[in-house]
C-alpha positions as CSV (number, residue, x, y, z in Angstrom):
1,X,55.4,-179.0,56.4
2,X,55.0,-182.6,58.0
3,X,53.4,-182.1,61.3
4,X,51.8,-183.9,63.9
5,X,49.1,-183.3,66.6
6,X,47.5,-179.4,66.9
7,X,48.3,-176.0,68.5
8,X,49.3,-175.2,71.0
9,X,51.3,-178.9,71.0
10,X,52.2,-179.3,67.4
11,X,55.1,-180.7,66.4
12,X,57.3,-180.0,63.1
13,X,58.8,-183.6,62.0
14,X,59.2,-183.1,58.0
15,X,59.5,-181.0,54.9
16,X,59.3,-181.4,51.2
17,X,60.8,-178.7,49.2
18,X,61.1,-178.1,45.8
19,X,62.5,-175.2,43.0
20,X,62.4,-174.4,39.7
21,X,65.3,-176.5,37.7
22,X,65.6,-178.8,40.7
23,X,64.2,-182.4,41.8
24,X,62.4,-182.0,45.1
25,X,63.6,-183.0,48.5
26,X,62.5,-184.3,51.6
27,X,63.3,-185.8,55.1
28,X,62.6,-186.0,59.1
29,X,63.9,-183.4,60.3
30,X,65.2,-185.3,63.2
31,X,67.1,-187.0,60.8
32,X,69.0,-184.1,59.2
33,X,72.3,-183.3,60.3
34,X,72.5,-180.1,63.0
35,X,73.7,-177.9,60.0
36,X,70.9,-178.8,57.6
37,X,68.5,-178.2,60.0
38,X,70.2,-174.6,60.5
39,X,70.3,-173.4,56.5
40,X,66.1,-174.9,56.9
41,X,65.5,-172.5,59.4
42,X,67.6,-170.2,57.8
43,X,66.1,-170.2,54.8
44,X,62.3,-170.1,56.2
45,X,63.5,-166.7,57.8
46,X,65.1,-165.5,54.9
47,X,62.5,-162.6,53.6
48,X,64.5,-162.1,50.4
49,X,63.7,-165.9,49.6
50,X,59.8,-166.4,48.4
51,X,58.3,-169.3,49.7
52,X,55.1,-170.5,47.7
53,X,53.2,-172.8,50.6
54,X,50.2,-175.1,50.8
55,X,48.5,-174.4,54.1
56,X,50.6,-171.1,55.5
57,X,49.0,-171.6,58.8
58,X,50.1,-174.8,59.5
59,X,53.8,-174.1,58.7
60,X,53.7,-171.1,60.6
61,X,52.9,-173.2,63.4
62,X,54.7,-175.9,63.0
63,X,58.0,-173.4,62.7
64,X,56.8,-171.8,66.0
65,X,57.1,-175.3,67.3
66,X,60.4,-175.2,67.2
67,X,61.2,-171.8,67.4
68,X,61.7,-170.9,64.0
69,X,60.5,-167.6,62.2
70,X,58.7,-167.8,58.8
71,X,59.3,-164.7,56.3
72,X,59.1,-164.9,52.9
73,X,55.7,-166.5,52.1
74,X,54.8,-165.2,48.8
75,X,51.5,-167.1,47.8
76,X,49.5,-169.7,49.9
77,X,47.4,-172.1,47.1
78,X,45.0,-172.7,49.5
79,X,43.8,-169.3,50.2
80,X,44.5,-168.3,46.6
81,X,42.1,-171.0,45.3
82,X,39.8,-170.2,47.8
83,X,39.9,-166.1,46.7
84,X,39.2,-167.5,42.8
85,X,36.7,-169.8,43.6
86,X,35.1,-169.1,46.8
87,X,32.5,-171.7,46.5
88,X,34.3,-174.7,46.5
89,X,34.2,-177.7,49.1
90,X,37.6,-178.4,49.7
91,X,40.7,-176.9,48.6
92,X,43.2,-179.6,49.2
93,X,46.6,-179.8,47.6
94,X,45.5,-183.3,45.8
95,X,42.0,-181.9,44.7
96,X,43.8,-178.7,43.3
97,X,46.0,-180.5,41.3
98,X,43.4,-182.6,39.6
99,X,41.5,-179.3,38.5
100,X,44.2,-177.1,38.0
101,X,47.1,-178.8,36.8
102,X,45.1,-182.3,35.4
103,X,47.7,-183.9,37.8
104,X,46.1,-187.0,40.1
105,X,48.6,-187.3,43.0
106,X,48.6,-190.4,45.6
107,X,45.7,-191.1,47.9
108,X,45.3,-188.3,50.7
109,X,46.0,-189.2,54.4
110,X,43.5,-190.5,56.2
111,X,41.4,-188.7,59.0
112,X,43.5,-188.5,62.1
113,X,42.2,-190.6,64.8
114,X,40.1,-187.9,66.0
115,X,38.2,-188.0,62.8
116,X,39.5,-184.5,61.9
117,X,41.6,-184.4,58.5
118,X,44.7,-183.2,58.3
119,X,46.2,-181.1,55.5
120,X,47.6,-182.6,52.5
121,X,50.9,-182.4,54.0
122,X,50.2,-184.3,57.3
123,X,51.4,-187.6,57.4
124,X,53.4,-190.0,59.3
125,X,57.5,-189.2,59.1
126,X,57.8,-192.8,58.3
127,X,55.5,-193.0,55.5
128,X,55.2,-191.4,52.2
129,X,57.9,-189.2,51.0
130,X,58.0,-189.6,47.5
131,X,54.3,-188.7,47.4
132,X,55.6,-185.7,49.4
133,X,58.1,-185.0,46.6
134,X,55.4,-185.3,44.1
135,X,53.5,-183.2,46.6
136,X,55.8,-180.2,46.3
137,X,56.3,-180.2,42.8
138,X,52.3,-180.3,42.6
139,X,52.7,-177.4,44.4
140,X,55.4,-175.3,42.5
141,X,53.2,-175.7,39.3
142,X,50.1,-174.5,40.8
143,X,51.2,-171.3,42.7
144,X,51.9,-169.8,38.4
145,X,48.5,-170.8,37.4
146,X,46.4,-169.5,40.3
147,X,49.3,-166.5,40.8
148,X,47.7,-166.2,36.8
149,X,44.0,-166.5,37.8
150,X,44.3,-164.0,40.8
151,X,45.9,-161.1,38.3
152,X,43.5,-161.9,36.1
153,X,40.3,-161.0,38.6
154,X,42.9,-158.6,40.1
155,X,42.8,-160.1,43.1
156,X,46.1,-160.1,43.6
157,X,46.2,-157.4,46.9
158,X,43.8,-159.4,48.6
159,X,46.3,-162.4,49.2
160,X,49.2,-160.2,49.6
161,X,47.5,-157.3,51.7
162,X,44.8,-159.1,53.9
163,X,44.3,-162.6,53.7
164,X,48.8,-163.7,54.0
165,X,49.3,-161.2,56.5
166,X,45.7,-162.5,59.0
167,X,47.6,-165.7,58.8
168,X,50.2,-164.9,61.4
169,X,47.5,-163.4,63.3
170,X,45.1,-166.3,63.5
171,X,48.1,-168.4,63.9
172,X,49.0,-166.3,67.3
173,X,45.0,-166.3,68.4
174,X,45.1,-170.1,68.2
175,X,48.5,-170.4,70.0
176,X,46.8,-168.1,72.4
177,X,43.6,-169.7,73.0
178,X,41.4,-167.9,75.5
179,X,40.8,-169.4,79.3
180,X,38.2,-170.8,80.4
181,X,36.8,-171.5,84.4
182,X,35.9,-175.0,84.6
183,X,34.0,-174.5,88.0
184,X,31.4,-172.0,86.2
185,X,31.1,-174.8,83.6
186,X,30.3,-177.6,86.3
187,X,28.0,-175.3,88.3
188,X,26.3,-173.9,84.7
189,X,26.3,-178.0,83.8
190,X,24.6,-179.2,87.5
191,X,22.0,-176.1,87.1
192,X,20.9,-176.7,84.0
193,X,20.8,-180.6,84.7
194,X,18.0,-179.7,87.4
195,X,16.5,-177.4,85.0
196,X,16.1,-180.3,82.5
197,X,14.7,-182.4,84.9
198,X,12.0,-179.9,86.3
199,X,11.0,-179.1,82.4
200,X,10.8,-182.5,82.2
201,X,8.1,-183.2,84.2
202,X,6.4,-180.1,83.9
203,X,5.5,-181.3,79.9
204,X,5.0,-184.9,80.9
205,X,2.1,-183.0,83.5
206,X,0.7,-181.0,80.8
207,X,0.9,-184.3,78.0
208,X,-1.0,-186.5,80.1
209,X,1.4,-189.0,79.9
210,X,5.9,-189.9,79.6
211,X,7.4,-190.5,76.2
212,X,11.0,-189.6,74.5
213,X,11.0,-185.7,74.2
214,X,14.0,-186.5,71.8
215,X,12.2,-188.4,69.5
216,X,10.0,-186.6,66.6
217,X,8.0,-189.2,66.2
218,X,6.8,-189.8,69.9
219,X,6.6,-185.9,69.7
220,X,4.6,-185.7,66.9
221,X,1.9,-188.7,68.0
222,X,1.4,-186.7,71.4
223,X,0.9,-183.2,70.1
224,X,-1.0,-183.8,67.1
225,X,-3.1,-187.0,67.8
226,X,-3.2,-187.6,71.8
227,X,-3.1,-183.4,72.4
228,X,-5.0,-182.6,68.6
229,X,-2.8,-179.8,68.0
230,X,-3.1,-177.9,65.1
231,X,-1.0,-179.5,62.6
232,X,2.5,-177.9,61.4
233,X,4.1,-178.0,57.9
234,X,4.1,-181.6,56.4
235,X,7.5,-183.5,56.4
236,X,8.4,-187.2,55.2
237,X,7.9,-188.4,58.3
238,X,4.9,-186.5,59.2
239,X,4.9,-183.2,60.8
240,X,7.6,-180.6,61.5
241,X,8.4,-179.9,65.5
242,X,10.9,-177.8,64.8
243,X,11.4,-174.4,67.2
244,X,10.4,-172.2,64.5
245,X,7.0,-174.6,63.9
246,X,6.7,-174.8,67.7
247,X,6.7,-171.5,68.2
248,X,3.4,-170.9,66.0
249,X,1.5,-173.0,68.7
250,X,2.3,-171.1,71.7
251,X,-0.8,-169.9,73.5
252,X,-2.8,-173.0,71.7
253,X,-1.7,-175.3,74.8
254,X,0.7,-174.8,77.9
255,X,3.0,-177.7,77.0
256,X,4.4,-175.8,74.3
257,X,6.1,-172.7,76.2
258,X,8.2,-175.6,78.5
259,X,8.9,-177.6,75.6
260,X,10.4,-175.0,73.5
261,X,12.3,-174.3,77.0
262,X,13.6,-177.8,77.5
263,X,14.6,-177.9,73.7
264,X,16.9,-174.2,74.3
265,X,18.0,-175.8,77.6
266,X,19.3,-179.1,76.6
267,X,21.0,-177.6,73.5
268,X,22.8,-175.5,75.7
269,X,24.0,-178.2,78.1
270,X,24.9,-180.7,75.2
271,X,26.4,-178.4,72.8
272,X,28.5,-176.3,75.1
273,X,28.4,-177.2,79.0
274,X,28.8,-180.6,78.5
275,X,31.0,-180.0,75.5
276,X,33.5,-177.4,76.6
277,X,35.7,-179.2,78.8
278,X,36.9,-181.6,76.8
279,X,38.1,-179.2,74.7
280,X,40.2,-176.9,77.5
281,X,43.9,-178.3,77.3
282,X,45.9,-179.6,79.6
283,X,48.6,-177.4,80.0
284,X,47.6,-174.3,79.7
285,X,44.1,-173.8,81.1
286,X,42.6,-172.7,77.6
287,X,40.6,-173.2,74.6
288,X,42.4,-173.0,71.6
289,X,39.7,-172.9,68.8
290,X,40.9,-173.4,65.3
291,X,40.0,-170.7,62.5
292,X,39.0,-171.4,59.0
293,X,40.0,-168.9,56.5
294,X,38.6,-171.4,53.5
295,X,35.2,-172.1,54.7
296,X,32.7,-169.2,54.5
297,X,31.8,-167.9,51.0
298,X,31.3,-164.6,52.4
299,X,35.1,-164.2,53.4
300,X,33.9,-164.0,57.2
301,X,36.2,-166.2,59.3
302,X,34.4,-169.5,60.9
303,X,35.6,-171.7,64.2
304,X,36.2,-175.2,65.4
305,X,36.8,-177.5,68.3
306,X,34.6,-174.7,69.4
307,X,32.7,-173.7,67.1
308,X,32.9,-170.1,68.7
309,X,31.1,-167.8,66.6
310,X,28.1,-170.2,67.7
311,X,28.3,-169.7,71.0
312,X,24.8,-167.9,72.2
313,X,24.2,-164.3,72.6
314,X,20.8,-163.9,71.9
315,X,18.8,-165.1,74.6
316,X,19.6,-164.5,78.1
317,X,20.2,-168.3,79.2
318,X,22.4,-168.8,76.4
319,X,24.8,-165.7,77.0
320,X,25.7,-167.2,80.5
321,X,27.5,-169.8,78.5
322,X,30.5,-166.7,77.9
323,X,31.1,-166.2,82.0
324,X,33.2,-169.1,81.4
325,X,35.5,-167.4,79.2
326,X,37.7,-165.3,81.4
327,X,40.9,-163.5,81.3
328,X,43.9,-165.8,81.6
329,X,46.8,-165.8,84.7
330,X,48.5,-162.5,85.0
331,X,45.5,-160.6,83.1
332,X,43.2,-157.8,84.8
333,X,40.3,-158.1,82.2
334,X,38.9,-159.3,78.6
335,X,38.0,-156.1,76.7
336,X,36.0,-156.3,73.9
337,X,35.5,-154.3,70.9
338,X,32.5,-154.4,68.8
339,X,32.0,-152.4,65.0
340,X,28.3,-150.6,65.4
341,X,26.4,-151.3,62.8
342,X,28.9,-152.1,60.3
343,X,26.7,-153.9,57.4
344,X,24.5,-150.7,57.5
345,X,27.2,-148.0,57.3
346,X,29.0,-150.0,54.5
347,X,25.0,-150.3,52.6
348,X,25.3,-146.3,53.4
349,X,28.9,-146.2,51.5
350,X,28.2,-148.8,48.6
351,X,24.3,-147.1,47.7
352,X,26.1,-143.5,48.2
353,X,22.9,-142.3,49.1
354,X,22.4,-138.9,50.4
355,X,19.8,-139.1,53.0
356,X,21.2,-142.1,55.1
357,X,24.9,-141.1,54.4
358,X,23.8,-137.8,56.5
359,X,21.9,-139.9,59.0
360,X,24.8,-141.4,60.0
361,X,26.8,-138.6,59.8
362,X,24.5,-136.9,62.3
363,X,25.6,-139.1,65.1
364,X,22.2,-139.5,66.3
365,X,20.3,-143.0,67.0
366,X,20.3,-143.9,63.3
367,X,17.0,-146.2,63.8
368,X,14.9,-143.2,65.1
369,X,16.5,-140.9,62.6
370,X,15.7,-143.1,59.8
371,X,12.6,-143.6,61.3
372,X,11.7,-139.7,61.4
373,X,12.6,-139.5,58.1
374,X,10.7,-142.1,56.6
375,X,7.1,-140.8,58.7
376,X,8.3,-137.2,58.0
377,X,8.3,-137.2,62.0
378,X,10.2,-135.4,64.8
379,X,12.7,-137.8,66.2
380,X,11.3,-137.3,69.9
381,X,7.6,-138.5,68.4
382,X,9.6,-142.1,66.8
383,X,8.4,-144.5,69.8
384,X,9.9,-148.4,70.0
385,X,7.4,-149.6,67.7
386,X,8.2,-147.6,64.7
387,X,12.0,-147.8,65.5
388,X,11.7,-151.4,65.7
389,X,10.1,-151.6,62.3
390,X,12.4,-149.7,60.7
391,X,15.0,-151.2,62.3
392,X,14.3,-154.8,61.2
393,X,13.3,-153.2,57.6
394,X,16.7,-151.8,57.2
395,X,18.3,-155.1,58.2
396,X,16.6,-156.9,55.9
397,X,16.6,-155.0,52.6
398,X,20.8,-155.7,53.5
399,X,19.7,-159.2,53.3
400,X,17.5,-159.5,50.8
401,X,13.7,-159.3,52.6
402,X,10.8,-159.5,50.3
403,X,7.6,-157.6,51.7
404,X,6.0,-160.9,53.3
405,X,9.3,-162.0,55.1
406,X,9.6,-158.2,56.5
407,X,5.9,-158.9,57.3
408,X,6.3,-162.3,59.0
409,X,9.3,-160.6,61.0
410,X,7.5,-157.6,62.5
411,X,4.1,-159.4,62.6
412,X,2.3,-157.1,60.0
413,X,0.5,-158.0,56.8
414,X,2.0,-158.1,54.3
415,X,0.8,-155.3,52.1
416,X,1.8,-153.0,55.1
417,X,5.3,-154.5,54.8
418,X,5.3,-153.8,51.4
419,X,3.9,-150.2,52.5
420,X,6.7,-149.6,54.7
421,X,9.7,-150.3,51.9
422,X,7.6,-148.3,49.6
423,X,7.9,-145.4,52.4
424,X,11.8,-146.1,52.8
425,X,12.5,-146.5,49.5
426,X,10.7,-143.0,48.5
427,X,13.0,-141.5,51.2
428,X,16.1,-143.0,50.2
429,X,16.3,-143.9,46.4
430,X,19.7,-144.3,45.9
431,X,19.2,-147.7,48.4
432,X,16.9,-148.8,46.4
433,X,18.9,-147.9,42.8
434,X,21.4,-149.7,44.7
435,X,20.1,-152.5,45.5
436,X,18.3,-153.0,42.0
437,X,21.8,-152.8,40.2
438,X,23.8,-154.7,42.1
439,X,21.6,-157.9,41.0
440,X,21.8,-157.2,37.7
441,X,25.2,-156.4,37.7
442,X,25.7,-159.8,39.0
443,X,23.1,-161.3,36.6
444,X,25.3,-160.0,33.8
445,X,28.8,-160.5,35.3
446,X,28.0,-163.4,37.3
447,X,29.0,-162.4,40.7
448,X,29.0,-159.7,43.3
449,X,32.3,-158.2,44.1
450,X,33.2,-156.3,47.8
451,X,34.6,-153.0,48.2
452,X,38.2,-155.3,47.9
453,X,37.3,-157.1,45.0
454,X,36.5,-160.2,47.3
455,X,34.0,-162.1,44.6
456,X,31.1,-164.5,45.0
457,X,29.9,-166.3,41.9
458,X,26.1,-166.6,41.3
459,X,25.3,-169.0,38.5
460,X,21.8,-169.5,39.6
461,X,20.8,-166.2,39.1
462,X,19.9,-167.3,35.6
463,X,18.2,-170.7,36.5
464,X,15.1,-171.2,35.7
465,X,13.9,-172.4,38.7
466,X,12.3,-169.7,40.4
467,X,12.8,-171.0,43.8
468,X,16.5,-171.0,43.3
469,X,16.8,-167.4,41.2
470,X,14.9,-166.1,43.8
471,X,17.7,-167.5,46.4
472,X,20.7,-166.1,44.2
473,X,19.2,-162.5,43.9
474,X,19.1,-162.4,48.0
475,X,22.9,-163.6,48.0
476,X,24.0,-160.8,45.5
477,X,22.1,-158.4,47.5
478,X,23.8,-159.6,51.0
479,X,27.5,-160.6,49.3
480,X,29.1,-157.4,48.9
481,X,27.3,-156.1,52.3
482,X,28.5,-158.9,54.0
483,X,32.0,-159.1,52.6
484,X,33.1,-156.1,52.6
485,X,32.5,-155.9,56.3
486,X,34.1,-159.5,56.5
487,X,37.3,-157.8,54.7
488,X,37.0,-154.9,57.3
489,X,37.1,-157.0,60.4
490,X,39.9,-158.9,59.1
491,X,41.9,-155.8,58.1
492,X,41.1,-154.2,61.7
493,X,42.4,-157.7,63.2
494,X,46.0,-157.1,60.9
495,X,46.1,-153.5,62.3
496,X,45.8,-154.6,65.6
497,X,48.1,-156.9,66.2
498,X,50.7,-155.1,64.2
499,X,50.1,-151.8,66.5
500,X,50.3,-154.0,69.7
501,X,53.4,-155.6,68.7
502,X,54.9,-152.2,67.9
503,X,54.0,-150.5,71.3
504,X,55.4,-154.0,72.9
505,X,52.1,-154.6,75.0
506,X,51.9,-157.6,76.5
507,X,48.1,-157.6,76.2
508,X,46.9,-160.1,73.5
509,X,44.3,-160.8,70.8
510,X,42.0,-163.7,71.5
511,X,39.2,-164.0,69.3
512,X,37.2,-162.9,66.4
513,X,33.4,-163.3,66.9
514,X,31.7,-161.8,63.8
515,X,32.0,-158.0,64.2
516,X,33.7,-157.8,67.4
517,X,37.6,-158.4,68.5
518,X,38.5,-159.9,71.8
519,X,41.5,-159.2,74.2
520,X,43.2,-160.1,77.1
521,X,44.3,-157.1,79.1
522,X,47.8,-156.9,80.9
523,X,48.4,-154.7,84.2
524,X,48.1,-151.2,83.4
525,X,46.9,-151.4,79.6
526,X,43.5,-151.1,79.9
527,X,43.0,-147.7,78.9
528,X,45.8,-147.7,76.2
529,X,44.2,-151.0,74.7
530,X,41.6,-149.4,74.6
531,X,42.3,-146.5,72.6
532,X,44.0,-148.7,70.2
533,X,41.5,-150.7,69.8
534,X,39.2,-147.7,68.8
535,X,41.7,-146.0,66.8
536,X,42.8,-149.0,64.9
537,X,39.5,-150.5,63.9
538,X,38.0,-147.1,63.0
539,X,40.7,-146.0,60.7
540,X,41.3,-149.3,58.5
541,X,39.4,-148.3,55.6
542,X,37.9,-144.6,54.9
543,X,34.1,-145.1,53.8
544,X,31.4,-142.2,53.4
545,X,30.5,-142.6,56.9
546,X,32.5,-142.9,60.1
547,X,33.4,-145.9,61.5
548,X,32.2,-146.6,65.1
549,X,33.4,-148.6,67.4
550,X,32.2,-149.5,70.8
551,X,34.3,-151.3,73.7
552,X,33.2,-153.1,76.5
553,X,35.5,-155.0,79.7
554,X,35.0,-156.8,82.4
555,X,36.2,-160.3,84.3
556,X,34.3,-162.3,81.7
557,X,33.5,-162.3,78.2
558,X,29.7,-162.1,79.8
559,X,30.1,-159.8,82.5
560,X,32.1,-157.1,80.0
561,X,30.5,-153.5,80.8
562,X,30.7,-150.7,77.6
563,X,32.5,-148.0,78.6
């Protein structure tokens, strides 16, 4: 497709076709004749006639734009290159020919004016076709040899069964978009602004004196040489004043606790109060985020123009940035569903081993359980300290923790820390046999695989820079954790929107934020949407251990209550 502009306002201006044993076409639409135009649409809707596309999403949109229905998309390059090498930068029609195909095509389009770039096939009507041409025959030749690279790393149902079909969802989330309340912005915005300007002074009091609180280096010559604060790591241009660095010197002088303040504050107000509304469009009332299917090497989904799996949650100040997000006109609520502990029950699943598979089976807290189990304790004797160890120990065996990061996270030596996995692993060997063998499985194949056959390749797992080795052997412990609970969410999201559509709800699917789905509720669906939700997401894949799935609603993405 040849579009212009972006959801929910895009408009469908060109195409460049082409087929085996034929030269390849192309033209304005506007400049077809009325029956032309009719056997394009016709043809688009045709599900008999297989369409091999660059960029499904934007064609699905741009069709939208004018009313048209897409149905026969057999293979999107794009996401195919991205499925057989995840890893890559940019997976652009021109830079796939060049290492597919050997094939240099014209220069690309430039950025839009915006400084966002468009897709290989966004260009000015008036400018262009026979690159288009060359384009689409580009394009023809590479669907065989990625079809060819898929089958061969059988990879084939993972385009066809889950990342094709999350297309016409994520299309229908973007044309969506999710309202926002532009007064709780401006009242959040003139808050914080007074908040900013009271932290302000309060440091300048404490400092002895006024200087840029933006600017490392003032920062760094007032702590360290007018303050004589304990130095922080060494840096090119002296010395770190990161948060994390900061955060080592609280307690050693009061004007670190409203520094680190006024940093969390001002981030807020610059990355999302202030940059929000910009971004809410004019004619409907809404964000319309853009997601990236090609992005993270994990398979999870990422966000732009917002970024919204960014947006805080963590600390209290920073989830009052989601009261803004509110159910649109004509909606009662936003209802939010949210897989418990997914990376955990799929670590259960994939390590198959017996003691945590019947921890979770139990249905009890599975922190305190695990807990019990690892001190040989009744569950009523596990208090929030030892929960809270084992919690974050759990956690970060999924992600790779040696013994002194699990140390620096719960603040215990590290010989304790290396006590503790010692304690968990005893308990539950088949985690750690796990754990061991999926490394060198990787070592020796040279990537981890999902419970899909999603793959991330891991060539620096035989560097011999230890640093880097040591880097690798963390990703191949996280990758299949991660990813198969990336291909979960996005198979839930398929489900969903398919068994809404069939019960003809007029409720709607907004947003996918890591592990949780968001909806806009209609009048009177609440409870059914509900239900659907849990039923939907629960049963998409059948692992050792139940799937769980908790909801939550309310009149803002922040104010949503579990149920």
């Amino acid at each position: 497709p040849i579009t212009e502009s972006r959801p929910p306002t895009v408009r469908f201006t060109g195409v460049a076709l082409a087929a085996a044993g034929t030269d390849p076409v192309t033209g304005a639409l506007d400049d077809l004749a009325v029956e032309d135009r009719d056997a394009l649409a016709e043809l688009l809707a045709d599900p008999a006639r297989p369409l091999l596309v660059h960029d499904a999403k934007a064609l699905l949109h741009a069709a939208a734009a004018r009313g048209w229905v897409v149905a026969g998309i057999r293979t999107d390059t794009e996401l195919a290159a991205y499925l057989v090498q995840p890893q890559q930068r940019s997976y652009d029609l021109e830079a796939l020919a060049l290492q597919y195909l050997n094939k240099r095509l014209r220069t690309a389009a430039e950025p839009d004016t915006d400084g966002t770039h468009p897709t290989q096939l966004t260009i000015a009507v008036d400018d262009g076709w026979q690159d288009r041409c060359l384009r689409a025959e580009a394009l023809l030749a590479l669907a065989d040899v990625l079809d060819a690279a898929l089958a061969e790393r059988d990879q084939g149902p993972l385009l066809a069964d889950l990342e094709l079909p999350l297309v016409g969802v994520l299309v229908a989330m973007e044309e969506t978009g999710i309202a926002v309340d532009r007064e709780v912005l401006a009242e959040m915005g003139e808050a914080l602004g007074d908040r900013i300007r009271a932290l302000r002074g309060e440091i300048y009091a404490h400092a002895g004196e006024e200087f840029s609180l933006d600017s490392p280096k003032q920062l760094q010559a007032v702590l360290f040489d007018s303050l004589g604060l304990r130095k922080t790591k060494r840096i090119k241009t002296g010395y770190t004043t990161d948060a994390a660095a900061l955060s080592t010197l609280l307690g050693e002088h009061p004007v670190i606790e409203p520094l680190l303040t006024y940093r969390e504050v001002s981030k807020l107000k610059s990355t999302y109060v202030d940059a929000l509304p910009p971004l809410i469009h004019p004619a409907t009332g809404r964000i319309h985020a853009e997601f990236n299917q090609t992005v993270a090497v994990t398979g999870r989904l990422s966000s732009q123009n917002p970024n919204i799996q960014n947006i805080p949650i963590r600390s209290a100040l920073g989830r009052e940035i989601r009261r803004a997000f509110v159910p649109g006109e004509g909606c009662t609520s936003l209802l939010l569903a949210d897989y418990s502990q997914i990376e955990l029950r799929v670590m259960a699943h994939l390590s198959g081993d017996e003691g945590l598979l019947e921890a979770f089976r139990s249905g009890e807290d599975i922190h305190a359980t695990t807990a019990a189990l690892v001190w040989d304790l009744p569950t009523s004797a596990v208090d929030n300290t030892l929960r809270s160890r084992i919690k974050g120990m759990t956690y970060g065996l999924a992600y790779g923790l040696s013994a002194f990061g699990l140390g620096q996270q719960l603040g215990i030596p590290p010989d304790e820390a290396r006590e503790l996995m010692d304690a968990y692993f005893a308990r539950f060997p088949g985690v750690r046999d796990y754990l061991h063998g999926v490394v060198e499985r990787a070592r020796t194949d040279g990537y981890t695989s999902t419970l899909f056959g999603r793959r991330r390749y891991l060539p620096d797992l035989m560097s011999d820079n230890r640093q880097r080795r040591d880097m690798a052997e963390r990703m191949a412990l996280n990758a299949p954790i991660q990813g198969t609970a990336a291909d979960i969410i996005k198979r839930a999201m398929v489900a969903v929107q398919a068994a809404m559509r069939e019960r003809g709800m007029a409720s709607r699917l907004l947003l996918q934020v890591h592990d949780e789905l968001v909806c806009e509720t209609a009048p009177g669906e609440s409870d059914d949407l509900r239900q659907l939700l849990k039923e939907q997401m629960a049963g998409v894949v059948d692992l050792a251990v139940p799937l769980e799935v908790d909801t939550a609603s309310g009149p803002s993405w922040a104010a949503a209550e579990k149920h």
